[in-house]
C-alpha positions in Angstrom: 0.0 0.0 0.0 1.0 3.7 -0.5 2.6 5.8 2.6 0.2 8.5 2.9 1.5 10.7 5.6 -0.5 12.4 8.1 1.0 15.4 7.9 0.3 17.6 5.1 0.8 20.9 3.3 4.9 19.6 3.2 6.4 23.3 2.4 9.8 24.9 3.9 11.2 28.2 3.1 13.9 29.6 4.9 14.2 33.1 5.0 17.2 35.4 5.3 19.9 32.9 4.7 22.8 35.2 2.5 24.9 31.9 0.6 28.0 34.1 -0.2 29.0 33.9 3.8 26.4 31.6 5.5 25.1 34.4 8.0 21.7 35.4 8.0 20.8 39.2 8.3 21.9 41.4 11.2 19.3 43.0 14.0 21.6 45.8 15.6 19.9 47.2 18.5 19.9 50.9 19.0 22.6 52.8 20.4 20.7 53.7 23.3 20.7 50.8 25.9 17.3 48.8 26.0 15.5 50.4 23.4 14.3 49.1 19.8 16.3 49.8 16.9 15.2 49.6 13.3 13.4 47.0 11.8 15.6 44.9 9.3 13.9 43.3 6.8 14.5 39.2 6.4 11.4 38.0 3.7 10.1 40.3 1.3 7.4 38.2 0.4 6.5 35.0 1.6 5.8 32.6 -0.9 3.0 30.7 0.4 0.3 30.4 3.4 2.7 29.2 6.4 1.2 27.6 9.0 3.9 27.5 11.7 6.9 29.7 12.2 10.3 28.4 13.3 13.1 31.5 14.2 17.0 31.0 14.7 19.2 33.6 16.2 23.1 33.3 17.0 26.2 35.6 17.7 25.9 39.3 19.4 27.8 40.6 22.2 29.0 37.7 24.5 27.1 37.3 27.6 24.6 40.4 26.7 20.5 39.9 26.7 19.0 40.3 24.0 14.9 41.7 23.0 13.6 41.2 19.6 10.2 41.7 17.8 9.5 39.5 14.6 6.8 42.5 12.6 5.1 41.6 9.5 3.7 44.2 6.9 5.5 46.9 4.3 8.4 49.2 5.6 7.6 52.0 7.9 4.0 50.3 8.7 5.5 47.2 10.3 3.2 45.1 13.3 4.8 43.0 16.0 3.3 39.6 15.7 5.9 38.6 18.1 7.0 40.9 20.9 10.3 40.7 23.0 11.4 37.2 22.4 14.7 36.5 23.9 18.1 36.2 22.5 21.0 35.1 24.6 24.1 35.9 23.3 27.7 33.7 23.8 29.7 32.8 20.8 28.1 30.9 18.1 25.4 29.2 20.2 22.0 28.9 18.3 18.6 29.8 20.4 15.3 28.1 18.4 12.2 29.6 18.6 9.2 28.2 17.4 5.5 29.3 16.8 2.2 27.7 15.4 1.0 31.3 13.4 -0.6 31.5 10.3 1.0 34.1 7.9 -0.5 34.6 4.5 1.7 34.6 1.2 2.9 37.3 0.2 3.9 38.8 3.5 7.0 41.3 4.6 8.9 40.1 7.9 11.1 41.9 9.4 12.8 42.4 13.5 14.0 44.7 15.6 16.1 44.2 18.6 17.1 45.8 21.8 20.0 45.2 24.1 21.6 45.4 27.5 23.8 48.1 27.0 24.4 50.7 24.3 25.6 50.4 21.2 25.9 46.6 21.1 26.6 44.2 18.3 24.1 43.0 16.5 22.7 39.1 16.1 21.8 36.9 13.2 18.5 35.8 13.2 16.8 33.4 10.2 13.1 32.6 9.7 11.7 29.4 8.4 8.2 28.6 7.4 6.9 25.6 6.7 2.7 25.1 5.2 1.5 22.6 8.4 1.7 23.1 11.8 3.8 20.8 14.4 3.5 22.3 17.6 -0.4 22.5 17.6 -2.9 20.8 15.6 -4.3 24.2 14.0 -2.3 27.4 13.2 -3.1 30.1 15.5 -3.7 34.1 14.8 -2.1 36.0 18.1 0.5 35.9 20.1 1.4 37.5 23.4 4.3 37.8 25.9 4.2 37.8 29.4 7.0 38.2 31.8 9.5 40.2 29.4 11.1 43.4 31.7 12.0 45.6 28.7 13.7 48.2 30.9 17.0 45.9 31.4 16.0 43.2 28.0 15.2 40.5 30.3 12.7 38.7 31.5 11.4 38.3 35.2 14.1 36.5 37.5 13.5 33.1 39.0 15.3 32.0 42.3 15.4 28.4 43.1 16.5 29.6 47.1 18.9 28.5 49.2 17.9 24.9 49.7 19.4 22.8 47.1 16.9 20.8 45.2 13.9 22.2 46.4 11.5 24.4 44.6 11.6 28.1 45.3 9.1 30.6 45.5 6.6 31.5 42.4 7.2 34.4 40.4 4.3 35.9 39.1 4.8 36.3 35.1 1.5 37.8 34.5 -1.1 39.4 36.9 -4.1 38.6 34.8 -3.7 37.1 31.0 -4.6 39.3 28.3 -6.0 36.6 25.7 -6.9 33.6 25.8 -3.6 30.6 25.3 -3.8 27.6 23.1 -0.2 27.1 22.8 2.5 28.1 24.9 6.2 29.3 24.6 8.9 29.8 26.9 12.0 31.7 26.5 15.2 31.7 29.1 17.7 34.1 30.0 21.1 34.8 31.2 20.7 37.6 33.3 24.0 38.8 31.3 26.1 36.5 33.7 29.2 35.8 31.9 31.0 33.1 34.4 28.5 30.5 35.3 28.7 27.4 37.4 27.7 24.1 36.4 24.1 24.0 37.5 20.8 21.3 37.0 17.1 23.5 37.0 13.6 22.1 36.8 11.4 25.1 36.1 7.5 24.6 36.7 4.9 27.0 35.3 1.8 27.4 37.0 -1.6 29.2 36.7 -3.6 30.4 40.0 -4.1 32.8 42.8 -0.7 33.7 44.7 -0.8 30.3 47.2 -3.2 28.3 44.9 -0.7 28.2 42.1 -1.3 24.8 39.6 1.6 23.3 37.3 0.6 23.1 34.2 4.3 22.8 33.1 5.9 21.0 35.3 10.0 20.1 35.9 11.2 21.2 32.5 14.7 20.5 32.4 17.5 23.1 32.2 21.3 23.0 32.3 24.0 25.5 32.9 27.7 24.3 31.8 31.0 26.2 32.3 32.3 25.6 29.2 28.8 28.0 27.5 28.0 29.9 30.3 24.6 30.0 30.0 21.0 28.3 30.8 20.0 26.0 28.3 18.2 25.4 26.3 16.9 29.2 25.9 13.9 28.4 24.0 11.2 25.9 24.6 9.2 25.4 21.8 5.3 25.7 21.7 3.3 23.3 23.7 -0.4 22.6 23.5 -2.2 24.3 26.8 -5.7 25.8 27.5 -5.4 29.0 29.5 -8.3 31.5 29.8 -7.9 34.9 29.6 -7.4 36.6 32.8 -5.6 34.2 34.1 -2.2 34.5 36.4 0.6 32.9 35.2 3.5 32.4 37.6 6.8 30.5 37.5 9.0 28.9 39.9 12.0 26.4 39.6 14.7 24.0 41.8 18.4 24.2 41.1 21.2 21.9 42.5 23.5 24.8 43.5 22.5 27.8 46.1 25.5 30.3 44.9 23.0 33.7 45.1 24.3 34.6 41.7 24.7 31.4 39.4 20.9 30.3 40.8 19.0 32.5 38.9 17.8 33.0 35.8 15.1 34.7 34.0 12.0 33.5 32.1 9.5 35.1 29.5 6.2 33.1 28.2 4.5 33.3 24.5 1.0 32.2 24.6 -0.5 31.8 21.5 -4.5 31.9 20.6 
């Protein structure tokens, strides 16, 4: 019998890639520390209906944080469809994003960044599109951030505590959801901390009242290593949830060490609807 695969629509276009160096185009942040720069553009004009969107960003200042926006629509009338997704800079490693949104063909996209610090290096970043969706069974319209702390490009910090292996308090990421959540995102900084220890994280996120908090994420594994420097991975892809709207979203997460600097990190959540 024939292999009829259960996934359709099978299209892939990267955007941005430039052949002659293998780079992808650069999103320098403005010169004034944490504040938006211009938008660069990476696709013209997508090519067909995409159904999910998968971003790639590497390189920048080492150890510096990192705020982006992926906009779609014509030059000088750009709209964030993606606000403040994080980019954590340290040599040549890659953060992966990934988003169930539908974008129709013939589409401008274009980012912007933001950093910690003025007049920073820029990063690379590369879009790919492909016509089905993996990360949720229907492509999704909307997408918005909760957590991000524009004013230092960060996100809000998490601290495991003192005890070792235990969790620490929540964080609360978001008072009271603004739309509903079908699929959610989360995104990892570095707190710009350059000289890491080797550390183990489980990081839950909840939904609920301050003291009635639920996991509806629970012990998603992170790793620091000395040899990087940094909290990986930085990017969890979309996951299928069902959050209402005015919902509080809240994190919390256990690490193996208790040094009061190399225990903390910072988190940022995409919900999608």
């Amino acid at each position: 019998m024939g292999d009829f695969s259960g996934i359709g629509g099978q299209r892939f276009e990267a955007g941005g890639p430039d052949l002659t160096d293998t780079t992808g185009p650069t999103i320098t942040p403005s010169t004034s520390t944490n504040t938006k720069g211009s938008y660069i553009e990476i696709i013209a004009s997508t090519t067909f209906d995409t159904k999910e969107l998968f971003i790639i960003t590497a390189r920048g200042n080492s150890a510096i944080d990192y705020l982006y926006d992926i906009a779609i629509g014509a030059a000088g009338s750009e709209k964030d469809i993606i606000s403040n997704l994080y980019h954590t800079s340290t040599g040549r490693y890659l953060t992966r994003h990934a988003f169930p949104l539908a974008i129709p063909a013939g589409t401008r996209i274009s980012a912007r960044s933001q950093a910690l610090g003025a007049s920073k290096a820029g990063f690379e970043v590369l879009v790919y599109m492909t016509a089905t969706g993996y990360t949720h069974p229907n492509p999704l319209g909307r997408c918005t951030t909760y957590g991000a702390a524009t004013g230092d490009s960060g996100g809000t910090s998490i601290d495991p505590g003192a005890s070792a292996n235990t969790k620490g308090a929540y964080s609360e990421l978001t008072a009271s959801s603004t739309n509903p959540t079908k699929s959610l995102a989360i995104g990892i900084g570095n707190q710009a901390n350059s000289v890491r220890s080797n550390a183990l994280y489980l990081l839950d996120i909840a939904v609920g009242a301050s003291g009635s908090e639920r996991v509806i994420l629970g012990d998603i594994w992170l790793v620091c290593g000395t040899q990087i420097d940094i909290v990986a991975p930085s990017a969890i892809p979309s996951i299928p949830v069902n959050i209402p709207a005015g919902t509080r979203i809240s994190a919390r997460a256990q690490c193996d060490i208790t040094d009061v600097t190399d225990r903390l990190f910072d988190v940022i959540v995409y919900g999608a609807d």
